[in-house]
N, C-alpha and C positions, 0 to 999 in steps of 0.2 A: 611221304607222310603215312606213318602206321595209322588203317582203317582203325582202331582203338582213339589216337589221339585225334583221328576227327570226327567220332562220336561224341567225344570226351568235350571239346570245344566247343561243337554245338547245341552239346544239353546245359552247359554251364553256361552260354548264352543266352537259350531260353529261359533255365532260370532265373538270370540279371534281368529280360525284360519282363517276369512277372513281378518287376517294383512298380512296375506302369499300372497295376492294376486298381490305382487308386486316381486313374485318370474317371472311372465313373463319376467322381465328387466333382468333375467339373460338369459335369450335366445338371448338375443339381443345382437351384434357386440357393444364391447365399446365405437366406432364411434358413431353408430345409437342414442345410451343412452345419449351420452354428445349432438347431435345436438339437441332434444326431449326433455330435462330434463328444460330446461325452460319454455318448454311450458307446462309441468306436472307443475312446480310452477305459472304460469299464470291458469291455473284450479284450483291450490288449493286456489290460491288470491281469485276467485269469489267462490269456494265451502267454504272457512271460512264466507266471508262476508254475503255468499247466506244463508248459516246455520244460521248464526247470527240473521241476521233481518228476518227470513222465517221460524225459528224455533225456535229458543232459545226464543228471547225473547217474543214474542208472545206466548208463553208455559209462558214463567215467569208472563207474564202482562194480563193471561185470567181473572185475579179477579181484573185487574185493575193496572194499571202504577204508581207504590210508589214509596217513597223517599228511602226505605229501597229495592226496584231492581235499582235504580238509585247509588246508593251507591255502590253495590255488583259489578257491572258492573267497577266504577270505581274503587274498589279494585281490580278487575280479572286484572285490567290497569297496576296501578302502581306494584301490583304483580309482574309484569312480567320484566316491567322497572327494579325493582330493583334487582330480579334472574339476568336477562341480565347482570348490571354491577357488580355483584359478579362474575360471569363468566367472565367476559372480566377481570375483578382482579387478577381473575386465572389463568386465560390463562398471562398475561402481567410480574406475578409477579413468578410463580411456571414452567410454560411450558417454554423450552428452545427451543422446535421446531414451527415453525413457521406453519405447516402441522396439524392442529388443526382445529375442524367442526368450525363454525360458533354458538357463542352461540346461533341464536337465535332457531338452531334447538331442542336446550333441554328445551328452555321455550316451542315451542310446542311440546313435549313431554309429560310436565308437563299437557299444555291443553288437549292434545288429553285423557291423563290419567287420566282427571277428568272426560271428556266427556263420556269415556267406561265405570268409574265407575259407573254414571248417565243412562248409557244404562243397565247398570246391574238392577239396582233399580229398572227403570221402565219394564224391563222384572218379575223379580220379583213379584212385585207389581201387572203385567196384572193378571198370571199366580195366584197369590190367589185371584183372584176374579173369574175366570172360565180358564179351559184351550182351549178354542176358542178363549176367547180375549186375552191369554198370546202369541198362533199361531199367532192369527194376529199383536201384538204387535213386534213378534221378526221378523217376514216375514218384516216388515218397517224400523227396526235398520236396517236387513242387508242390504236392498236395499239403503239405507241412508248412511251405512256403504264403498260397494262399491268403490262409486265415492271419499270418503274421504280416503280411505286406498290409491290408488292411487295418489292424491294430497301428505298425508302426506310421502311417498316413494318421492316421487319428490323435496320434499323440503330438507328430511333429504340428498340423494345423491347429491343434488348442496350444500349443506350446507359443505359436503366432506366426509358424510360417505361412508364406502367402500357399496356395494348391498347388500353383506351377512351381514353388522354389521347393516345396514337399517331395515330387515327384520327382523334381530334380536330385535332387540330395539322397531321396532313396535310390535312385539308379545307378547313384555312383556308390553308396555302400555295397548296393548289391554287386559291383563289376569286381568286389575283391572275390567272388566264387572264383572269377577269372583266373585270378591269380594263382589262387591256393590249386588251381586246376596243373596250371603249368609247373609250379613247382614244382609239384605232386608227378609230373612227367618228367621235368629233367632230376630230380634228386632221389625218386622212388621213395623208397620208406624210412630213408632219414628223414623225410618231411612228414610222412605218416605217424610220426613218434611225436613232433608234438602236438596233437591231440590232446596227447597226454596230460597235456597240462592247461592246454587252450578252452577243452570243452568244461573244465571244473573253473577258468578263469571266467569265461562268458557266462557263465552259472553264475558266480558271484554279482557281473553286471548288471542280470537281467534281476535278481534279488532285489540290488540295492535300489533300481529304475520302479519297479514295483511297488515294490514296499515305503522305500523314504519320500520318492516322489509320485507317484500316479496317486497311492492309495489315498494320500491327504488331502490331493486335489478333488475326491469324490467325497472327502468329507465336508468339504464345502458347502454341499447339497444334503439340506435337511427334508426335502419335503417328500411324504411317506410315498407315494408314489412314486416317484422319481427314484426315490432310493431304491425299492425294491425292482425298478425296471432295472436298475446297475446293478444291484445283486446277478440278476438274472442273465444280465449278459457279462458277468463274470463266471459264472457257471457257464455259459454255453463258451465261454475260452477256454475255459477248462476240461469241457464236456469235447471237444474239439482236438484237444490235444488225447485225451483218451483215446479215441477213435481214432485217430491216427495209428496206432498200435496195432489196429486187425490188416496194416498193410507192412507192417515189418518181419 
């Protein structure tokens, strides 16, 4: 085995087990987790939106803003729209208990699992061109990674998953880095090409998760204080994903 592909292996490992990082929330009083767990979703509102315009798509649009990232973007949309009411179909027509997540936590599921795939590739991809720039390439997933494993723990436990089924489900979204790592080795840069289309599709994902679902759940919550503490930690997701930038 080329010393590249067992760098490559092992950084894409370690960043699957930073989904665990929301094993903290089990330390915590049940109390603590439910007063706190909106304000993890008011983070991950500004860390989607912050990734979106601060990373994605500015990745997708360095050769220029086409009709064909404009498109991807609204497919990653309606994508999601229509997973959503296949799930609420499900839930209405097959579920008899009423104690059921919230779909919109499986569409980001879906997103987060194309986004890890996509961290797979580009770890991949750093790592056969030198492994200095595969280090530095996966040293930025995880720090990027981080603040998103946190946000997306916060959405899937108000969504209703229990801490342990959360943690569970993030780690296996997170193993598609795995994935997109290996391809990324056996196919080289045919696999690198769709990016192309993946990073403006997971854009649209993370849009639709944001915006149609997280945001109305915080409008929920009238009371002035309250509110402006979820302003506040929507700006530090945002503030978050800006800073990420002085390591690219």
């Amino acid at each position: 085995m080329h010393i590249e592909t067992g760098f490559t292996l092992l950084s894409v490992i370690i960043v699957s087990l930073l989904s665990f990082i929301g094993i903290l929330a089990l330390l915590m009083k049940k109390g603590l987790l439910e007063k706190i767990v909106l304000y993890l979703v008011s983070f991950a509102v500004g860390a989607l939106f912050g990734d979106t315009f601060i990373h994605l798509l500015p990745e997708a649009a360095k050769n220029g803003f086409s009709l064909t990232i404009a498109s991807m973007v609204l497919t990653g949309i309606l994508f999601s729209f229509i997973i959503e009411k296949i799930i609420h179909w499900r839930h209405c027509h097959v579920e008899t208990s009423k104690n059921h997540p919230h779909p919109f936590a499986y569409v980001n599921l879906i997103g987060d699992g194309i986004h890890n795939f996509i961290d797979g590739i580009l770890i991949a991809g750093s790592y056969m061109v030198n492994i200095p720039t595969g280090i530095a390439t996966t040293l930025a997933v995880i720090l990027h990674e981080i603040p998103q494993e946190f946000g997306d723990f916060g959405i899937l436990v108000y969504a209703g998953f229990s801490k342990i089924k959360a943690l569970l489900f993030n780690f296996f979204t997170a193993l598609t880095a795995v994935i997109g790592a290996l391809l990324t080795l056996y196919l080289g840069n045919s696999i690198e090409n769709l990016t192309l289309y993946l990073i403006p599709f997971t854009a649209g994902t993370f849009l639709y998760i944001a915006g149609s679902d997280l945001v109305p759940e915080l409008h929920k919550q009238t009371a002035l204080k309250k509110s402006l503490a979820q302003f506040l930690f929507v700006v530090l997701g945002i503030g978050l994903m800006f800073a990420l930038l002085l390591l690219e």
